[in-house]
C-alpha positions as CSV (number, residue, x, y, z in Angstrom):
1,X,140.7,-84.5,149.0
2,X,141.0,-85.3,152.5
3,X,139.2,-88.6,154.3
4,X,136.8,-88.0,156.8
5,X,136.9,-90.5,159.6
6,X,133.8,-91.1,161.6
7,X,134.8,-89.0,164.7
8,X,135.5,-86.9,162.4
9,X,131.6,-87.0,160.6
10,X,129.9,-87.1,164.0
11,X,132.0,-84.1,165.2
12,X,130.6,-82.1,162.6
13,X,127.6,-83.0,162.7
14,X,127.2,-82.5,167.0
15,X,128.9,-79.1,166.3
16,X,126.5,-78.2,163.5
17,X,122.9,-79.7,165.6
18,X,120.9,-77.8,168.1
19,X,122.0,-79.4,171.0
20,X,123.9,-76.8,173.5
21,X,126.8,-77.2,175.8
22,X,124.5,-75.5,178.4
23,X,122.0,-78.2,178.2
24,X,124.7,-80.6,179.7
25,X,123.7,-83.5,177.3
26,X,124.1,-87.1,178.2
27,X,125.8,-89.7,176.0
28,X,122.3,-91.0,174.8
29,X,121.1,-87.3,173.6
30,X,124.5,-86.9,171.8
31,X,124.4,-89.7,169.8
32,X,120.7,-89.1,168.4
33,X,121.7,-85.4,168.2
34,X,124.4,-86.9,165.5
35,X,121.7,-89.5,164.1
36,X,119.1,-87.0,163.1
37,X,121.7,-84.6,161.8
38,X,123.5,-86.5,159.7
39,X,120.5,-88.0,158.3
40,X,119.1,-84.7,157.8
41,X,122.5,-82.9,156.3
42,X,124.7,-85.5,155.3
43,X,128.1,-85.4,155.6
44,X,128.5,-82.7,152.9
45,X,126.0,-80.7,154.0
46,X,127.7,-80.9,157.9
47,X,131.1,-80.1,156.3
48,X,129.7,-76.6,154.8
49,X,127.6,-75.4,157.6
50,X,130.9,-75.7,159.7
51,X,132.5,-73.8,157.3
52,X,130.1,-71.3,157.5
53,X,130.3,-70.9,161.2
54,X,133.9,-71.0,161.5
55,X,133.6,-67.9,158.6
56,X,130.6,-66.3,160.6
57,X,131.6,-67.0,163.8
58,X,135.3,-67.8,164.1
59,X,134.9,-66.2,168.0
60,X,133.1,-69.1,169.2
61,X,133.3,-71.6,166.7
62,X,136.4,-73.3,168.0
63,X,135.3,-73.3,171.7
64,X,132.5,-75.1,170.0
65,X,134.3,-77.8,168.3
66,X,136.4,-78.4,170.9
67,X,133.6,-79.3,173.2
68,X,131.8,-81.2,169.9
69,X,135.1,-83.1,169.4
70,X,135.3,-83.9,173.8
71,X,131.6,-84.8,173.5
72,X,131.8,-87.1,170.6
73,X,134.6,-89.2,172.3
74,X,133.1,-89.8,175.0
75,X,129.2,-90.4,173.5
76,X,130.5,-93.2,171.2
77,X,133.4,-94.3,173.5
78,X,129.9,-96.0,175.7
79,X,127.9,-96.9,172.9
């Protein structure tokens, strides 16, 4: 069983909420983006639906994370 760290949580959960690249979020609407999504999924249920896009989806799914991953860093590196 591998640890999740808590980049690692909020990752997931950015890459698996509604908020878009495109939308050009700021810090502020990244971290609530991870608030409500982990409090809505928890950290299982943000494991599995990125699972299910990297199965679905494997095309865009790592651009995706990547950016998550970037965005996270940066979001919580301010807070």
């Amino acid at each position: 069983m591998t640890t999740l760290t808590v980049d690692d949580l909020r990752t997931e959960a950015l890459f698996v909420s509604d908020l878009q690249r495109s939308q050009e979020p700021t810090a502020e609407l990244i971290r609530e983006a991870v608030r409500v999504t982990v409090d809505r999924l928890g950290p299982s249920g943000c494991a599995a639906l990125v699972a299910q896009e990297f199965g679905e989806h494997p095309d865009c799914a790592l651009t995706r994370m990547q950016w998550a991953r970037h965005a996270v860093r940066n979001a919580f590196a301010v807070a």
